[in-house]
Gaussian input, Z-matrix of N, CA and C with variables (Angstrom, degrees):
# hf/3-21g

backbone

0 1
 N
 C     1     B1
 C     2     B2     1     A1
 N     3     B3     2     A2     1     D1
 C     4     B4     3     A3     2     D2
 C     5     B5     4     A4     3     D3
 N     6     B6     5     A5     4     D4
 C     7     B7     6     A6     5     D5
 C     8     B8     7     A7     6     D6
 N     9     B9     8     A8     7     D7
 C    10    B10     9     A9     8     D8
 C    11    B11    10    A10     9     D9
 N    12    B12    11    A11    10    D10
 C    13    B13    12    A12    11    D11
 C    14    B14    13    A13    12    D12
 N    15    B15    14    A14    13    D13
 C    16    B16    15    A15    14    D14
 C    17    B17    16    A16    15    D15
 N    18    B18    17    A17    16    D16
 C    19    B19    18    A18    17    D17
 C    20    B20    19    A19    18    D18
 N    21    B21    20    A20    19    D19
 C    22    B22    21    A21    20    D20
 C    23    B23    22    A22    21    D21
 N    24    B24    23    A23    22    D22
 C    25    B25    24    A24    23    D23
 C    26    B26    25    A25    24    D24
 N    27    B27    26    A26    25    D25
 C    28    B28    27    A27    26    D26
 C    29    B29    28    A28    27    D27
 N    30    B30    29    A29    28    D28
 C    31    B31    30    A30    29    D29
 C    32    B32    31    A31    30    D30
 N    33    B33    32    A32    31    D31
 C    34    B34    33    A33    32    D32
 C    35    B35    34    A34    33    D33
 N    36    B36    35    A35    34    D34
 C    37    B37    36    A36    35    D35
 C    38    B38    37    A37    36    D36
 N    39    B39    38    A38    37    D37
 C    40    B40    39    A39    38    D38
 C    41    B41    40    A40    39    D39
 N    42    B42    41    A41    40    D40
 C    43    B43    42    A42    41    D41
 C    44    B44    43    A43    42    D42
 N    45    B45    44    A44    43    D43
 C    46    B46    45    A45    44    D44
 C    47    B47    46    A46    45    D45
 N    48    B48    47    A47    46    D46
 C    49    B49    48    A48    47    D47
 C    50    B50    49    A49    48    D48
 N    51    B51    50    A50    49    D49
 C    52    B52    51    A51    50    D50
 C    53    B53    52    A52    51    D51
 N    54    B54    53    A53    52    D52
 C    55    B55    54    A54    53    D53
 C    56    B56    55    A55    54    D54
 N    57    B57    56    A56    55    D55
 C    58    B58    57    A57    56    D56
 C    59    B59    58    A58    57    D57
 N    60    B60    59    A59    58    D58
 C    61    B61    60    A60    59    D59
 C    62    B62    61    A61    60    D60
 N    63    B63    62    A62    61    D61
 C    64    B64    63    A63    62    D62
 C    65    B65    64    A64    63    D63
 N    66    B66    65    A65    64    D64
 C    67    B67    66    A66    65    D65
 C    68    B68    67    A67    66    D66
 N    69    B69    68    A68    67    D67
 C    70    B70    69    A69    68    D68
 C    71    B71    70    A70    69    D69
 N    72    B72    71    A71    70    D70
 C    73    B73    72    A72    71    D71
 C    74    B74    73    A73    72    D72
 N    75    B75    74    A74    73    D73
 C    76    B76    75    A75    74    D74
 C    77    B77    76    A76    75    D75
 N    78    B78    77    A77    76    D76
 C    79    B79    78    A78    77    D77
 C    80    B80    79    A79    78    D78
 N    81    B81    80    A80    79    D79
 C    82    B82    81    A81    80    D80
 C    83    B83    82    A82    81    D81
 N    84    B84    83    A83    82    D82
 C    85    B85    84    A84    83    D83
 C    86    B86    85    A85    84    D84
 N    87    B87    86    A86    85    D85
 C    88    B88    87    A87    86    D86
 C    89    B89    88    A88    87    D87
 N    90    B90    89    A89    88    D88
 C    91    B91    90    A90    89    D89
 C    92    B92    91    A91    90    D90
 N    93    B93    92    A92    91    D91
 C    94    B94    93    A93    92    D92
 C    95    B95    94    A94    93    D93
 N    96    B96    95    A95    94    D94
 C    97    B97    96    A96    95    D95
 C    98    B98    97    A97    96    D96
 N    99    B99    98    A98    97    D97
 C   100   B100    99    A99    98    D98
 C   101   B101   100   A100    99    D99
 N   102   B102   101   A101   100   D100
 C   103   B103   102   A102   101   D101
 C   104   B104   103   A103   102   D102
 N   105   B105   104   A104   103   D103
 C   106   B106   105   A105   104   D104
 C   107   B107   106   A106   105   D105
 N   108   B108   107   A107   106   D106
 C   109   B109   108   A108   107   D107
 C   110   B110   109   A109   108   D108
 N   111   B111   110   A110   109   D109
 C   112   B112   111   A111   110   D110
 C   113   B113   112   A112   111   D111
 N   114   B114   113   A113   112   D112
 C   115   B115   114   A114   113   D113
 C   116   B116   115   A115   114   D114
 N   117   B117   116   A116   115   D115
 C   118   B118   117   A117   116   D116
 C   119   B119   118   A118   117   D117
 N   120   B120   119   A119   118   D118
 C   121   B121   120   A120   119   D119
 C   122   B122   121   A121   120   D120
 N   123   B123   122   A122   121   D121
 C   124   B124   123   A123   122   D122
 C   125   B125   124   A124   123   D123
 N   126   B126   125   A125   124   D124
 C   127   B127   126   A126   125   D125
 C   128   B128   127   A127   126   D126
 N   129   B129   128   A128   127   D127
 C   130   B130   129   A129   128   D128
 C   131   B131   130   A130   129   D129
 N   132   B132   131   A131   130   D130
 C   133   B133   132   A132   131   D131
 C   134   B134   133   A133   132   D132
 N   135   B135   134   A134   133   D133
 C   136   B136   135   A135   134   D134
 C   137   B137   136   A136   135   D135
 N   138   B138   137   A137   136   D136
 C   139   B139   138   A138   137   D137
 C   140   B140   139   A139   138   D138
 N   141   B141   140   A140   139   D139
 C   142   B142   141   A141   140   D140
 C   143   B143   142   A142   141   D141
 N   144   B144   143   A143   142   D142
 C   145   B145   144   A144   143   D143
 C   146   B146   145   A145   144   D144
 N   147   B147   146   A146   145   D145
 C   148   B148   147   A147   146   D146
 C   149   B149   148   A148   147   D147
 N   150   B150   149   A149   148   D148
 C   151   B151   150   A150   149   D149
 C   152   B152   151   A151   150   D150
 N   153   B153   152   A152   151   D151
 C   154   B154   153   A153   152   D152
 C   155   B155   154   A154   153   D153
 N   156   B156   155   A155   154   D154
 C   157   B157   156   A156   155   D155
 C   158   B158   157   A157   156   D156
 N   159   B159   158   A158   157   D157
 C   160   B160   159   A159   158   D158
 C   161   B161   160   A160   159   D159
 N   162   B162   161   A161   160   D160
 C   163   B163   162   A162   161   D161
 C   164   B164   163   A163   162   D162
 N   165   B165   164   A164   163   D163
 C   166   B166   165   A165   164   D164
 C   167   B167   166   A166   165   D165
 N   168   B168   167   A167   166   D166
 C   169   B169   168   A168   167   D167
 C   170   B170   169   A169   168   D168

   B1=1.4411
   B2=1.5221
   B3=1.5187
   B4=1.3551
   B5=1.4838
   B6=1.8075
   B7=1.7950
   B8=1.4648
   B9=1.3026
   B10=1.3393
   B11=1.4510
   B12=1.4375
   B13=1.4155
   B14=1.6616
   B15=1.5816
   B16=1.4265
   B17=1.5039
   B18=1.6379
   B19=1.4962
   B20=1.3144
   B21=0.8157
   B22=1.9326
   B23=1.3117
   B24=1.5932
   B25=1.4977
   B26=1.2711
   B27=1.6008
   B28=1.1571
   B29=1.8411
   B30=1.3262
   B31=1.6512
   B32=1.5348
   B33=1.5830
   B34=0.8763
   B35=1.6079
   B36=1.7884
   B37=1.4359
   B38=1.4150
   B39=1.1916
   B40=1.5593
   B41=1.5015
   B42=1.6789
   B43=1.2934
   B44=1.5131
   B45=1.1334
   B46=1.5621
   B47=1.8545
   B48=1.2480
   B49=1.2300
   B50=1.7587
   B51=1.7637
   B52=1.1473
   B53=1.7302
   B54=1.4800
   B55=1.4298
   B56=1.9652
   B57=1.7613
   B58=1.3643
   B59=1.5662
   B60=1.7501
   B61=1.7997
   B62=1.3453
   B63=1.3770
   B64=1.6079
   B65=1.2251
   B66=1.3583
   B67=1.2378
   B68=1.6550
   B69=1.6068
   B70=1.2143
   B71=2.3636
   B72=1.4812
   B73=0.9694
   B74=1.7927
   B75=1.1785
   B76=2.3322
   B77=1.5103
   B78=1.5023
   B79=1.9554
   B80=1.2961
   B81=1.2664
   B82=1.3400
   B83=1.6622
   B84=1.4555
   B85=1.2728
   B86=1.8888
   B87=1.4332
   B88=1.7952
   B89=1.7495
   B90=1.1091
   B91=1.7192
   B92=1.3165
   B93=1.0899
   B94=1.6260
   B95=1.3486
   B96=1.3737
   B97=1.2470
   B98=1.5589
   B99=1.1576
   B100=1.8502
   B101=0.9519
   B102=1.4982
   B103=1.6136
   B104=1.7039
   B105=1.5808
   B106=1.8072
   B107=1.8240
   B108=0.7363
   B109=1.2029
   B110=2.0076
   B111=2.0157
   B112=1.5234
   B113=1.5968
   B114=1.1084
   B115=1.3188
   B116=2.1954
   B117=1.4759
   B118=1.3057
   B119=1.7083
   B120=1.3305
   B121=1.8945
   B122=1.2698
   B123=1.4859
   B124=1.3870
   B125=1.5690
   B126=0.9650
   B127=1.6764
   B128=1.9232
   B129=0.9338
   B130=1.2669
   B131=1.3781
   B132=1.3456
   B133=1.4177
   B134=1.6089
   B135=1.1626
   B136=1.2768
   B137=1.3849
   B138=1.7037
   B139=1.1357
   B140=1.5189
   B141=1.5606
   B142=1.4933
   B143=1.0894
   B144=1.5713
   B145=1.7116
   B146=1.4823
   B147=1.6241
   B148=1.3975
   B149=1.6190
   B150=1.0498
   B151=1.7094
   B152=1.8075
   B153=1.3066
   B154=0.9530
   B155=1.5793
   B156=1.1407
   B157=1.7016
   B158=1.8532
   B159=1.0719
   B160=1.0054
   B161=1.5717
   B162=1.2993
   B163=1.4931
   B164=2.0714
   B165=1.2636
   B166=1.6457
   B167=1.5263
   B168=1.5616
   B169=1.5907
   B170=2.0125
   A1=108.87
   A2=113.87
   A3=120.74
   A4=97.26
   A5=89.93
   A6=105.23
   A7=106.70
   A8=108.68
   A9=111.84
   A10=105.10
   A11=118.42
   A12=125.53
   A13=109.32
   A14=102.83
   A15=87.46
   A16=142.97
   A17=112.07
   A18=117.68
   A19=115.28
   A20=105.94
   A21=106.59
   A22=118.75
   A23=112.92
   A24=120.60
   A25=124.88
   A26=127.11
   A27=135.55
   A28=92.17
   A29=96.41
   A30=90.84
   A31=124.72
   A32=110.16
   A33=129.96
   A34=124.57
   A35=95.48
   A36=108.37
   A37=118.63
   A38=115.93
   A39=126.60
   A40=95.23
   A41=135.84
   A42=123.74
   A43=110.76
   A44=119.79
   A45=123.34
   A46=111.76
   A47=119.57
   A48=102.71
   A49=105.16
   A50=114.60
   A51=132.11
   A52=116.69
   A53=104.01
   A54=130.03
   A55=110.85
   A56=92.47
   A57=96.45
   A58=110.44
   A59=100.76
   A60=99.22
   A61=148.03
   A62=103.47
   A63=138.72
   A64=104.43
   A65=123.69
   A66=124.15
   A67=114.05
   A68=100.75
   A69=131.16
   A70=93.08
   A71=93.54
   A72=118.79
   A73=138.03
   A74=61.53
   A75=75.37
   A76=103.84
   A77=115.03
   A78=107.59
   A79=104.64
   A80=113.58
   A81=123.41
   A82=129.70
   A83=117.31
   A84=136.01
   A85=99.71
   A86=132.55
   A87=128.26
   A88=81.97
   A89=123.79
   A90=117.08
   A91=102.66
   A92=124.87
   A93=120.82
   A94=114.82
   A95=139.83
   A96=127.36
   A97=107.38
   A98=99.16
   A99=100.04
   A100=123.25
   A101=110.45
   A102=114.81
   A103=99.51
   A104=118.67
   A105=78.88
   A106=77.64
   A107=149.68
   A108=147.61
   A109=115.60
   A110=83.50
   A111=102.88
   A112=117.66
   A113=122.93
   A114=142.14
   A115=114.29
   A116=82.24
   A117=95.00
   A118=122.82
   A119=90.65
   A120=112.50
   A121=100.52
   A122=121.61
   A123=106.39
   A124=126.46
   A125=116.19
   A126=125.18
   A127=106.39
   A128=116.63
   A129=103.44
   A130=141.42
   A131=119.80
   A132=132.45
   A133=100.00
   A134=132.56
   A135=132.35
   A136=102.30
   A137=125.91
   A138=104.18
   A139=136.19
   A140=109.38
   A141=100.46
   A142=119.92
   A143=126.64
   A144=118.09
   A145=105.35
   A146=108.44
   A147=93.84
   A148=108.39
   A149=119.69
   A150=147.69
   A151=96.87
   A152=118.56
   A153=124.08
   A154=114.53
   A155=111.82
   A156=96.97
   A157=92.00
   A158=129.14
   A159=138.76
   A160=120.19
   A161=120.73
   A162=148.17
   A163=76.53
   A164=125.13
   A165=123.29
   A166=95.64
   A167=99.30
   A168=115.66
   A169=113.59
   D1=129.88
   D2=-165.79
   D3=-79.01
   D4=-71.19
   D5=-157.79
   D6=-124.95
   D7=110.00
   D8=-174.89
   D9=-96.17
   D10=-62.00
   D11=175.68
   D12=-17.79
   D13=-65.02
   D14=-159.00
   D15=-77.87
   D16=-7.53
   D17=120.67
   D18=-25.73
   D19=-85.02
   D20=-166.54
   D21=-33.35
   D22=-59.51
   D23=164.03
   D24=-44.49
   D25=-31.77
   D26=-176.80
   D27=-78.17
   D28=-47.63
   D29=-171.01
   D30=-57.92
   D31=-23.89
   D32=-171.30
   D33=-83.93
   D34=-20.07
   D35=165.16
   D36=-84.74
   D37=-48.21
   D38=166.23
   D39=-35.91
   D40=-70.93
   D41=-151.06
   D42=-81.69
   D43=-12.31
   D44=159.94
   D45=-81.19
   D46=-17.44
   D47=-178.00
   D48=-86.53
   D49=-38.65
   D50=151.93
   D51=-10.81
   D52=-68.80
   D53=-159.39
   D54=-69.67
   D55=-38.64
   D56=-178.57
   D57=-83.56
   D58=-37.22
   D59=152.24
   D60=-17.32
   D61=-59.39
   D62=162.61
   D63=-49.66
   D64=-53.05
   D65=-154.96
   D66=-76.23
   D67=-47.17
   D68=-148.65
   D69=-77.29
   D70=-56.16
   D71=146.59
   D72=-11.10
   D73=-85.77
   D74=-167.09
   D75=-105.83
   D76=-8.94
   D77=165.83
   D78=-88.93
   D79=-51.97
   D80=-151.99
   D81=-91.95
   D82=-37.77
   D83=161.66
   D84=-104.37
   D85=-1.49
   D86=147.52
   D87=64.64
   D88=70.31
   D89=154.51
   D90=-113.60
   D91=26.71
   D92=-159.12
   D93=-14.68
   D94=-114.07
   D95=-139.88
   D96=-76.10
   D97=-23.10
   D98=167.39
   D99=-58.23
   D100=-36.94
   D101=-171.65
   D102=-80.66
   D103=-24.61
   D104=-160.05
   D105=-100.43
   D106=-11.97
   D107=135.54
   D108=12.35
   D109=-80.69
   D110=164.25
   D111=-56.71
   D112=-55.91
   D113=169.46
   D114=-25.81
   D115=-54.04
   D116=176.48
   D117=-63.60
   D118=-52.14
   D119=168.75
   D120=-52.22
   D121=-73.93
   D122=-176.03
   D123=-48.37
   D124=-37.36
   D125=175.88
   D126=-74.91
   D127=-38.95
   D128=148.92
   D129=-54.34
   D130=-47.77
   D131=175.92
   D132=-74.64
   D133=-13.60
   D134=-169.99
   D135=-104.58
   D136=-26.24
   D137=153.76
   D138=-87.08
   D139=-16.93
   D140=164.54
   D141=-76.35
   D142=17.66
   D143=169.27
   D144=-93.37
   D145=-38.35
   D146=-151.70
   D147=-77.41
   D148=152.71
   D149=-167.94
   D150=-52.99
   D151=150.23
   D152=161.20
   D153=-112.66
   D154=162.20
   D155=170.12
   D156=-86.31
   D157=-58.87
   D158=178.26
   D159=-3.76
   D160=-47.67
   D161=-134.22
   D162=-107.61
   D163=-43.48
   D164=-162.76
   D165=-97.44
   D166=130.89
   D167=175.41
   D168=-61.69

């Protein structure tokens, strides 16, 4: 195993972008399950964009 970290870091942004989602989401604009719903999608799609080092020779 080369690169483990940078999965993780990626993972780790996804679940903080997730978390503030939720928040931002379902406290504050009250869409509850829709909102973290969206929240989730976006933090998903936001982690299959971002770059891995992993993925570059």
């Amino acid at each position: 195993m080369k690169d483990s970290r940078g999965p993780l870091k990626a993972l780790a942004v996804a679940t903080v972008v997730n978390g503030i989602g939720d928040i931002v989401l379902c406290r504050i604009f009250s869409y509850g399950i829709a909102g973290a719903a969206w929240a989730t999608m976006v933090s998903q799609v936001n982690h299959s964009f971002l770059p891995s080092p992993s993925f570059y020779p």
